[in-house]
C-alpha positions as CSV (number, residue, x, y, z in Angstrom):
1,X,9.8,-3.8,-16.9
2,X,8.6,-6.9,-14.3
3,X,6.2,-9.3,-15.9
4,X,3.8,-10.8,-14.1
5,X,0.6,-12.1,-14.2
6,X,-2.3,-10.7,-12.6
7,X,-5.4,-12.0,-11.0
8,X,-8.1,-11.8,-13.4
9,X,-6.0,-11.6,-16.1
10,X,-5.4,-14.7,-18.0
11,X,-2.2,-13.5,-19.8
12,X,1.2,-12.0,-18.4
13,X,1.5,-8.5,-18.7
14,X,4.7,-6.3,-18.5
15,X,4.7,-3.5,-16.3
16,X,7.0,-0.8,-17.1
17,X,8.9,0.2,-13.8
18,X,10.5,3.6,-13.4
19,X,14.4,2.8,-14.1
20,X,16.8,1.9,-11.6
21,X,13.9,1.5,-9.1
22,X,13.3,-2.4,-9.6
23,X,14.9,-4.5,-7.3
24,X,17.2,-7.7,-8.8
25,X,15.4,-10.7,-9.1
26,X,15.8,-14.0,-6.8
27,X,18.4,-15.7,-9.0
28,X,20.5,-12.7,-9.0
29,X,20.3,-11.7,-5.3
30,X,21.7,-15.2,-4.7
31,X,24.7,-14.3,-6.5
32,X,24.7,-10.9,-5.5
33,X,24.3,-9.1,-9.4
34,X,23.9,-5.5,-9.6
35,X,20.6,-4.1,-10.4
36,X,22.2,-2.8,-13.7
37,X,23.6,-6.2,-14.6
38,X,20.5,-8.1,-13.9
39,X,17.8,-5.5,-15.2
40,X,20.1,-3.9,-17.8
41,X,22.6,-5.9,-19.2
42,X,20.8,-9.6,-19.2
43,X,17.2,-7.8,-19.7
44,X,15.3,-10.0,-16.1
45,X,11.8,-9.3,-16.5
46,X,11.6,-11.9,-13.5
47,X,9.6,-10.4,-10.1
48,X,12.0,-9.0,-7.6
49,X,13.8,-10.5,-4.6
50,X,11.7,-8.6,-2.3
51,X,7.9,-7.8,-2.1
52,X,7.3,-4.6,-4.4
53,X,3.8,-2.8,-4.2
54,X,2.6,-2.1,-7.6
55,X,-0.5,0.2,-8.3
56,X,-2.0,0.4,-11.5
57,X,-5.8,1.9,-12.4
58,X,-7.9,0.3,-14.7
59,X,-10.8,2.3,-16.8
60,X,-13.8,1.2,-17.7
61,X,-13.1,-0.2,-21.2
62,X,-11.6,-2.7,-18.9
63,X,-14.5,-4.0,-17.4
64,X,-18.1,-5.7,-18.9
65,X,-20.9,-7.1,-17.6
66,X,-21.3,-11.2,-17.5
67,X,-24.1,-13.1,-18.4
68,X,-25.6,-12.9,-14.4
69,X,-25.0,-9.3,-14.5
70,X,-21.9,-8.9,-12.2
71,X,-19.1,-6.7,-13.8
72,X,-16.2,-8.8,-14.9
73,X,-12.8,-8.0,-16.8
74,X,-13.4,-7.8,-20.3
75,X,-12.1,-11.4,-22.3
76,X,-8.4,-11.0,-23.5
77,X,-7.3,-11.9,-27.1
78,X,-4.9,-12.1,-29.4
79,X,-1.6,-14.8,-29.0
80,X,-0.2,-15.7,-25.8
């Protein structure tokens, strides 16, 4: 899981990540962890070390209408 936040979103959101495919995250490449040790074992969420290409697809129960009719993400709620 990587948790980041993304633009247009005004929460962070955790991203599951298929397993053992995540790279280690900055403060673990400088001290050269394993993947399994960072991920694993002390449970990073942090981004990885490296640039990782994400896609995700959002439906349409993501998306509204604003007030000057352009489509917008739909409001988040709940805690932060």
């Amino acid at each position: 899981v990587v948790t980041c936040l993304i633009p247009g979103l005004n929460k962070l959101t955790d991203i599951p990540f298929p397993v053992g495919k995540l790279p280690v995250c900055t403060k673990c490449k400088k001290i050269y962890k394993t993947r399994s040790l960072c991920r694993v074992r002390d449970g990073h969420t942090d981004l990885p070390w490296n640039t990782s290409y994400i896609c995700f697809l959002l439906d349409d129960s993501c998306f509204t209408v604003d007030d000057q009719g352009k489509q917008c993400l739909v409001k988040e709620y709940g805690p932060n």
